[in-house]
C-alpha positions in Angstrom: 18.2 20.8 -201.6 19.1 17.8 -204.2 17.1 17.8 -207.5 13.9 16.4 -207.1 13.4 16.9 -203.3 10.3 18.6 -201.7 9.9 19.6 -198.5 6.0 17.9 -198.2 6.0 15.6 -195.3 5.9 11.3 -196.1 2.3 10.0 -195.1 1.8 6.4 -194.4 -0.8 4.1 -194.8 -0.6 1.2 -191.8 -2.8 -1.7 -192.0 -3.6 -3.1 -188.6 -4.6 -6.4 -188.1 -5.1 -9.8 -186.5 -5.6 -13.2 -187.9 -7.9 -16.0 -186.7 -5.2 -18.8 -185.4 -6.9 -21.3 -188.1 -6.5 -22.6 -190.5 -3.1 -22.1 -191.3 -3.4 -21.4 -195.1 -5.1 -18.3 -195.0 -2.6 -16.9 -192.4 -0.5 -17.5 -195.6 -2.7 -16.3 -198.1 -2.7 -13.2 -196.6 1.0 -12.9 -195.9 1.6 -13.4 -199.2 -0.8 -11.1 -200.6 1.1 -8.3 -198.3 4.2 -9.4 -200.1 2.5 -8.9 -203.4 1.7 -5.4 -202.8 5.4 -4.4 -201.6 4.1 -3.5 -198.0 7.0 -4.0 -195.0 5.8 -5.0 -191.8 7.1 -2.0 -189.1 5.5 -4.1 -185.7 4.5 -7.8 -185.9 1.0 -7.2 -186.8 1.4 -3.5 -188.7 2.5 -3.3 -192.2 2.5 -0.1 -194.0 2.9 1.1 -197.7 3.7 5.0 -198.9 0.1 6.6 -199.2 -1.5 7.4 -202.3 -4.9 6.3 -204.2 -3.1 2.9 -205.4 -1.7 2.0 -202.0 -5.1 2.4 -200.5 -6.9 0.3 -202.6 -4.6 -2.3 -202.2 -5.4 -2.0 -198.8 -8.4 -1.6 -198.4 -9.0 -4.8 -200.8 -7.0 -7.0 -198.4 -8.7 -4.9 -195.3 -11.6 -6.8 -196.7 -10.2 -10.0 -197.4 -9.2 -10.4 -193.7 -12.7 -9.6 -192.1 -14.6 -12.1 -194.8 -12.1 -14.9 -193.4 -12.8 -14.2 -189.7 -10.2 -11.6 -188.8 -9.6 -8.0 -187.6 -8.3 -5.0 -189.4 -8.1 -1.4 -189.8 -6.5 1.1 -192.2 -5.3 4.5 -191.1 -2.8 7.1 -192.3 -0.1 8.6 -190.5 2.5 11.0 -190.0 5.8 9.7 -188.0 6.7 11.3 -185.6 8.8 9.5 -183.1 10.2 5.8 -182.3 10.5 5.4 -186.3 12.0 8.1 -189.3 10.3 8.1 -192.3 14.0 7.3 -193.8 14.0 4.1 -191.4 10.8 3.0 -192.9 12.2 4.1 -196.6 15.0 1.6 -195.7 12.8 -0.8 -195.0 10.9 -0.9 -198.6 14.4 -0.5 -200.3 15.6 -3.1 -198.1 13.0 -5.5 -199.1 13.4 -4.6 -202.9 17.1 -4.9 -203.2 16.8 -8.4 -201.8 13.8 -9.4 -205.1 16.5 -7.9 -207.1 18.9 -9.9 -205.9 16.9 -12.9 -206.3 16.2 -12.7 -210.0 20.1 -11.5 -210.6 20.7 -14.8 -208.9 18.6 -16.9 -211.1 20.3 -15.0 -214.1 23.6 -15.7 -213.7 22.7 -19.4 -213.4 20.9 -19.6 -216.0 24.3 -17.5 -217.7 26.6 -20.0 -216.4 24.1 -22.9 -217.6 24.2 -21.8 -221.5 26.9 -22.8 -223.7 28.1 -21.3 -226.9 27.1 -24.6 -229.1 23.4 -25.0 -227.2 20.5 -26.0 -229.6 17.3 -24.2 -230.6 15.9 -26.2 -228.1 17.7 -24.7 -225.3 17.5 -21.5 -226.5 13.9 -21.7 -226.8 13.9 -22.4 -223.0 16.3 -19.6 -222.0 14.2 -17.1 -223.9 10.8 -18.2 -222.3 13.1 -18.6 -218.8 14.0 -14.4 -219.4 10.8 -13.7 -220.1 9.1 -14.9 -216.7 11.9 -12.9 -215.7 11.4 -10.0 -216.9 7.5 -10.3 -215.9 9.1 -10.9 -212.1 11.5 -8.0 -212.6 7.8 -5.8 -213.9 6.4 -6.4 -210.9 8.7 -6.0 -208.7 9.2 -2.8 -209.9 5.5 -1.6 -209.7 5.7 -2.0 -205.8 9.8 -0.7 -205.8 8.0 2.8 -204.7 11.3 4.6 -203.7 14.1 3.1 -206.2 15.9 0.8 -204.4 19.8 0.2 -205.7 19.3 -3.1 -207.4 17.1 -2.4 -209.8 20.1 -0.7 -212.4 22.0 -4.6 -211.9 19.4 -6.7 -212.9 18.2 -4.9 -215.8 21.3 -4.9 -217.1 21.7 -8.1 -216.4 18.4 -9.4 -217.9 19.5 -7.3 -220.9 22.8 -8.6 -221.8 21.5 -12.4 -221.2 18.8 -11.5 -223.8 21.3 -10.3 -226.2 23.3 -13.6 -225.8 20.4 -15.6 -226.4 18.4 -13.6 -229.1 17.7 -14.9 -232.3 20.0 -14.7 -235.3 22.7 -13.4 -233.3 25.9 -15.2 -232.0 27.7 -15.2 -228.2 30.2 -12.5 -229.8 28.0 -9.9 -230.6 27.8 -9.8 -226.7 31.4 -9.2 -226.9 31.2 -6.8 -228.8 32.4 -3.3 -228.0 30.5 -0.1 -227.8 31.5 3.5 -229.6 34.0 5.0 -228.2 33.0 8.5 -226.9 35.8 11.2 -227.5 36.6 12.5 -224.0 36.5 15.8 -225.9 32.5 15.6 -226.4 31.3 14.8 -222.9 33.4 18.2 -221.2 30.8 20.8 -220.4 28.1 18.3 -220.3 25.4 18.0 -217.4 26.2 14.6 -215.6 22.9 13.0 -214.1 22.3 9.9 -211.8 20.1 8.7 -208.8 19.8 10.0 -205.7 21.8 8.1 -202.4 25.0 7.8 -204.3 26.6 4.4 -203.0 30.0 3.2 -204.3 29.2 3.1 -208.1 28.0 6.4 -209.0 30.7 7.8 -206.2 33.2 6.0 -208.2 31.8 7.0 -211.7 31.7 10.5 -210.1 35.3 10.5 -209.2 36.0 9.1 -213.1 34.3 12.0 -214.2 35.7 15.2 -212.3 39.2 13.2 -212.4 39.3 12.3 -215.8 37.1 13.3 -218.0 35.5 16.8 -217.0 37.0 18.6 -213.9 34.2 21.0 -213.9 31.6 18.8 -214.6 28.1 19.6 -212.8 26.6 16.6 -211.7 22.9 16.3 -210.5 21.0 14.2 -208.3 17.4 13.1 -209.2 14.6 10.4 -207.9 15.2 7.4 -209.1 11.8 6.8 -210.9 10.0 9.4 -212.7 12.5 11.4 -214.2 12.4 12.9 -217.5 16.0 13.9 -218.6 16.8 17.3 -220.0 17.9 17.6 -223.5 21.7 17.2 -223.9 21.9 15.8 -220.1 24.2 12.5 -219.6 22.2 10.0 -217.2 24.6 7.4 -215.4 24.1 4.5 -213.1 20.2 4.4 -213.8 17.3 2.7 -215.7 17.9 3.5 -219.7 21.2 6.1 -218.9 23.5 6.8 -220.9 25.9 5.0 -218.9 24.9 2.2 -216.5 25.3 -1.8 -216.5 25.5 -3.4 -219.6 25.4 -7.4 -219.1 27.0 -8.5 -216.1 29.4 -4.8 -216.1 28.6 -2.5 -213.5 28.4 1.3 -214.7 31.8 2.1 -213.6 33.1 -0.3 -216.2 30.9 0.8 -218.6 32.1 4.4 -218.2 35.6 3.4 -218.5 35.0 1.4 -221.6 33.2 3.8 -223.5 35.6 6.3 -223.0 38.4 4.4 -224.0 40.5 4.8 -220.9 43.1 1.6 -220.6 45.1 2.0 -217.7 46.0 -0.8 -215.2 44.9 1.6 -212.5 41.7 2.3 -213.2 40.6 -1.1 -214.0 42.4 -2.3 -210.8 39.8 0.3 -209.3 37.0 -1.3 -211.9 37.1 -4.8 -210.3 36.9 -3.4 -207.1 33.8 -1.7 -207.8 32.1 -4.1 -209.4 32.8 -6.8 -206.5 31.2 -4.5 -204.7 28.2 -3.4 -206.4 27.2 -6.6 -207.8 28.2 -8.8 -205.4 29.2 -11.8 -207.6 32.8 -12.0 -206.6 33.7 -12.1 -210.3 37.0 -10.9 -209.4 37.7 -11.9 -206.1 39.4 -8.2 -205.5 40.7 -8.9 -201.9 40.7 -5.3 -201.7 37.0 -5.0 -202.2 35.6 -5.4 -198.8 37.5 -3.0 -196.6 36.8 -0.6 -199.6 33.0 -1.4 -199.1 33.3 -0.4 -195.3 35.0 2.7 -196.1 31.9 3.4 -198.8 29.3 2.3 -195.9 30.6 4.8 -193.6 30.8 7.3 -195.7 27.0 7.1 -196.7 26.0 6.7 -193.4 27.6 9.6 -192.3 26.7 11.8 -194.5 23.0 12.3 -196.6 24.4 14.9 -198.8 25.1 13.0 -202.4 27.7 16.2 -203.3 29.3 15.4 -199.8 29.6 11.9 -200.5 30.8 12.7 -203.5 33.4 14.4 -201.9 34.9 12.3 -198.8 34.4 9.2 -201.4 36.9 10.6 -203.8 40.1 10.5 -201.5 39.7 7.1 -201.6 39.6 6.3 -205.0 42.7 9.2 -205.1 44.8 7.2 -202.9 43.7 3.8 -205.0 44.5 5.2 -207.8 48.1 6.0 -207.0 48.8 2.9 -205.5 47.7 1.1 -208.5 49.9 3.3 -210.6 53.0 2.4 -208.4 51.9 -1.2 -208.1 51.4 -1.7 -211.9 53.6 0.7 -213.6 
């Protein structure tokens, strides 16, 4: 059993209802305020959120709302048993929350792209108060991200490095900047730490780590949200690691520049990965997309992060050495 995992059964809260066919704006009103509470819809008239005392009062609030405007609703809670997995469902909400991620990430690489080394106060003025609506979005799209969707770790670190650019006092190079070097020598015998439903970043920063920086290295797999690290432990690929994306960098790259690794190989492998994970096509790696395939499979196959882990590292093997052969 993975780090984190209990064997209580997922309840759900379903909101049954049906709306009066006029007028039109509060069929709206009420479709958005669903969206504002992060609930998916699982049948055309059935939305459901993960039950707890929060979730309920949301619901029970809009429960309310639909009667006083003319409609029908109830609220139960239930157990799944059959037609629908609770993992299904879980897909659903992460689903849902990767693509408000990817939203904002979109909005932050244009505002990126629109910002120019020589730009005025003014302009600055306007891309901070642009990062911080932001970064309220980002808030609450976090408050309703109830099982840690993948795209959270991007977008903060995007957010994070665009701040940095455009913070006061400081100049475009300071982004540029490189980190500390960790010695290699420092981070052997260490505990390695990172989310749950490893995907092609932390497989790849998995494979760095056993292949070339710790071969015994023990890495663990916790929830996405709520974790308190132990002392001395190394967190990658998550919300305030050690090691995760820094700017537009995804955490593979961050790994492999704080360690001070340069070889062609690995930063062949680098670009790949970040195609990938972030999806911005920074470096139009024509490799990246059968790579991705080969990921998908592997995660749908398998639900095991250590076995993932484990059929994912052949492939970055056999990238590897082709790199080396390719480039020297």
């Amino acid at each position: 059993m993975r780090e984190g995992e209990t064997t209580a059964e997922q309840r759900w809260l379903l909101l049954i209802h049906q709306l009066p066919t006029k007028p039109g704006y509060f069929r709206v009103k009420i479709w958005r305020r669903l969206q504002g509470i992060g609930a998916v819809t699982v049948k055309s008239t059935v939305y459901a959120l993960p039950a707890n005392v929060e979730t309920q009062e949301d619901f029970e609030w809009l429960l309310k709302e639909i009667v006083e405007g003319g409609g029908e609703a109830m609220v139960c809670e239930a157990r799944l048993i059959d037609g629908l997995s609770d993992e299904q469902v879980r897909a659903l909400f992460d689903a849902a929350r990767d693509a408000d991620y990817e939203a904002i990430a979109g909005e932050v690489r244009s505002l990126a792209k629109a910002l120019v080394v020589d730009d005025g106060a003014e302009k600055q003025a306007e891309a901070r108060a642009h990062l911080s609506r932001l970064r309220k979005r980002l808030a609450e799209i976090v408050a309703i991200d109830f099982f840690a969707a993948n795209g959270r770790v991007s977008v903060e670190g995007l957010i994070e490095g665009l701040e940095r650019r455009v913070a006061e006092e400081k100049t475009m190079k300071s982004e540029d900047k490189p980190a500390a070097v960790e010695k290699i020598a420092d981070l052997k015998g260490r505990t390695w730490v990172t989310r749950q439903g490893v995907h092609v970043d932390r497989i790849a920063c998995s494979w760095l780590i056993r292949r070339f920086i710790d071969a015994d290295a023990a890495i663990r797999f916790v929830p996405g949200k709520g974790y308190v690290p132990k002392a001395g432990e190394l967190r990658f690929d998550m919300f305030e690691g050690e090691f995760t994306h820094q700017g537009d960098r995804c955490s593979f790259e961050v790994l492999l520049a704080r360690t001070g690794i340069s070889d062609p190989g690995l930063q062949a492998i680098a670009e790949i990965v970040h195609d990938i994970d972030l999806k911005d096509g920074k470096f139009e790696r024509e490799e990246a997309t059968g790579i991705a395939h080969l990921i998908a499979g592997i995660a749908m196959a398998n639900k095991d992060d250590e076995q993932r882990i484990a059929q994912g590292a052949p492939i970055f093997d056999n990238l590897y050495q082709y790199f080396r052969t390719k480039l020297g």
